[in-house]
C-alpha positions, 0 to 999 in steps of 0.5 A: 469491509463487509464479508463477502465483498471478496471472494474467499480463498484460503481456508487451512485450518489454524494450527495449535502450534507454529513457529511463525504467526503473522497477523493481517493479510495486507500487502506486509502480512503476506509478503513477511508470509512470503519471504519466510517460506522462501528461506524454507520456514514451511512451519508459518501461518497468516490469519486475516479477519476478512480476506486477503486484501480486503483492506488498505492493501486493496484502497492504495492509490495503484502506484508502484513508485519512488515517490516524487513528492518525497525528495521535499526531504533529503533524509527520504532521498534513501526510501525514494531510492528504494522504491525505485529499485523494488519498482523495477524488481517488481515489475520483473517478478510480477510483468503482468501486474507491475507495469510502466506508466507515463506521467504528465507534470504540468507546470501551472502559469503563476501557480504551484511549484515553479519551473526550475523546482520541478526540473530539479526534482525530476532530474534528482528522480533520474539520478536516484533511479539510476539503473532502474530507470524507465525512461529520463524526463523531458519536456512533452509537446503541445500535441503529445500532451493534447493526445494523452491527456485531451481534458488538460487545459494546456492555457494554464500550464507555463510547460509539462514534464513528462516522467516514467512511474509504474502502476498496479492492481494493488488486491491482484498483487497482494493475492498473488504474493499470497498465492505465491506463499501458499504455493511454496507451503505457508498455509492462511486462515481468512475469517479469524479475527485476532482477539488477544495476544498474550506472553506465555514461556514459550513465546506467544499465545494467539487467541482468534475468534472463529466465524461461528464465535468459537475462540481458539488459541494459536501458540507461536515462538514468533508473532508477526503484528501487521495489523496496521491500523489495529496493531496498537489496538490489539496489543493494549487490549491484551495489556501489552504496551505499544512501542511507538504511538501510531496514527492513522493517515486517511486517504480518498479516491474517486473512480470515475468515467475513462476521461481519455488519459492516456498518461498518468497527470501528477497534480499539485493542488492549487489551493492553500495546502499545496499538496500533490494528487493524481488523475490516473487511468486505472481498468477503463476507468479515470482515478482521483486521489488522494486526500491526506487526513488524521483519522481518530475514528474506529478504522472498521468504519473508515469511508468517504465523506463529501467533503473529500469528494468535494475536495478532489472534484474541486482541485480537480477541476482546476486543470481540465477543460470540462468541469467534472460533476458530483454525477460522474463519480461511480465509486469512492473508497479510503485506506488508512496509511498507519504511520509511526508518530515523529513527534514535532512533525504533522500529518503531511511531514511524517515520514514514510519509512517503516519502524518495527516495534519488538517485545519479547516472551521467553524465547519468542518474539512480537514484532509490530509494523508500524509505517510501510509503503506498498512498492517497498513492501518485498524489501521490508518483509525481508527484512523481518524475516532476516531478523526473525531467521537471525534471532533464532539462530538459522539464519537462511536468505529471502527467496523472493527475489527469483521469480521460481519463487512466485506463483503464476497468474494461473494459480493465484485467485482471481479477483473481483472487477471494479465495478464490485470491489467498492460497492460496500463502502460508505458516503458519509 
């Protein structure tokens, strides 16, 4: 990402000493910022190499959701429950960034998922879901489905479900987490690249470049690495071996004319792999993706290729009326999604769930993130900070469940519209 794409916001000198120091200002950064100021740790502080946001955080598919696809596994039935109940929460903590959505799931002719697998699936969501549900599945009408999704050609689709999900502004809900942190007396440093960690007897010491090329050194009793994508990067760099081996799961989007949705459609693709994408409206636009692909290339240089546009456009194009045209793509942008590795298992069959890798120096702490999903990140986060707050010996409840605890939309920053948030990134 180049600098400047965001607008700068947060500029707290960085301390010499602090007790927590988080690395990387992504939705997990902020929210483990987030949940220790909650429990009253005012003595914590976040470094971003850019600004917040600016990363994968900001290049999700704006989905804060169960995860349907996941109930292929019945050991992820515990991380769709979870997500169904942090969607909820979230919806209620943040009303005006968090909403309900509709969801159309067309059932193709001779194709794809049959009937009755669909049908199980979305009763099982139901069930999971419990008393965070948005609304049961049922079965959409030719009319209501021609209303809400007017380019869908209903002649290949043997039936359509429709189902209930929830949406977001993925940078507008990182940067009001963090605005929510600042506020309750966390303080941020953007534009302080992470150099080196090493192990002193009192912790950790943090050494980050400032932007005018000058080195200073942070000391914390605990460091908090959620840099993703360069988690295991920075620790073999600074000699530290990585508990798990990470790999990066490449994910495209396209954004493209308002095609008329007016309800998400969930897609599986009718090609060999089978997989799941979605056509949604997104801030008057019409929004494709994603693609799944193990990424071994810098994670700076991360972009879109034509073969996924291709690839999106293709699949697509299986199910709408009018073909859509290499033209009508406006803007594309890719995240990384970094994955602990499970060894036997490939790319589509890793898992979701979140590891935390811990090593220890003197009285302190380094805890790695590896894994993690953008709708259950809260929960994570409190997570981390129960162990951090348990380790040391003051163990204090997370806050940010209680809405006192979260900033306003007033006082978070404002961001950037769309039409500008992607124009950095390259076609490759």
């Amino acid at each position: 990402m180049i600098a400047g794409t965001f607008l700068m916001t947060y500029s707290d000198e960085p301390p010499i000493r602090v007790r927590v120091l988080v690395l990387g200002g992504g939705i997990h950064g902020c929210g483990v910022l987030h949940d220790l100021v909650s429990r009253g740790w005012n003595d914590v502080h976040l470094v971003e190499k850019s600004t917040i946001g600016s990363g994968t955080s900001s290049k999700s598919t704006k989905l804060i959701h169960g995860g349907l696809r996941y109930l292929q596994r019945m050991s992820d039935f515990g991380l769709v429950t979870e997500g169904l109940s942090e969607r909820r929460l979230l919806m209620e903590l943040a009303p005006d960034l968090v909403k309900p959505m509709e969801f159309l799931f067309p059932v193709i002719k001779q194709a794809g998922m049959p009937r009755w697998m669909v049908k199980f699936g979305l009763s099982i969501y139901d069930k999971l879901a419990g008393r965070n549900r948005l609304g049961e599945h049922r079965v959409a009408s030719s009319d209501e489905v021609a209303f809400k999704a007017p380019q869908l050609d209903q002649d290949r689709c043997k039936i359509v479900y429709s189902f209930w999900d929830a949406q977001t502004d993925d940078l507008a809900l990182v940067q009001r987490v963090a605005a929510s942190a600042h506020k309750l007396g966390a303080t941020i440093s953007e534009h302080l690249e992470v150099v080196q960690v090493e192990a002193n007897p009192d912790g950790w010491t943090v050494v980050v470049r400032k932007p005018d090329g000058s080195m200073h050194a942070i000391s914390a009793l605990y460091v908090v690495n959620c840099l993703g994508p360069w988690a295991n990067l920075i620790l073999e760099k600074s000699g530290i071996p990585p508990n798990y081996r990470g790999m990066n799961n490449k994910g495209a989007h396209l954004l493209l004319p308002d095609i008329g949705l007016k309800s998400g459609l969930f897609l599986q693709s009718l090609k060999a792999d089978g997989r799941i994408f979605f056509m949604l409206p997104w801030l008057g636009s019409t929004l494709v993706g994603t693609t799944e692909d193990l990424y071994t290339a810098n994670p700076d240089l991360v972009g879109v290729d034509e073969r996924d546009i291709e690839y999106l456009l293709d699949n697509c194009n299986q199910f709408l009326l009018q073909p859509l045209q290499r033209r009508d793509v406006k803007q594309v942008f890719a995240g990384l999604r970094w994955l602990a590795v499970e060894e036997g298992r490939g790319l589509s069959d890793t898992s979701r769930h979140y590891v935390l890798g811990e090593r220890v120096s003197g009285r302190g702490l380094i805890i790695t993130l590896y894994g993690g999903k953008l709708t259950a990140y809260r929960d994570l986060a409190e997570s981390i900070g129960d162990r951090i707050s348990t380790h040391f010996g003051e163990f204090k409840a997370s806050g940010t469940a209680h809405r006192v605890n979260w900033a306003s939309a007033s006082e978070s920053p404002k961001v950037l519209p769309i039409d500008q948030r992607f124009a950095s990134v390259p076609v490759l």
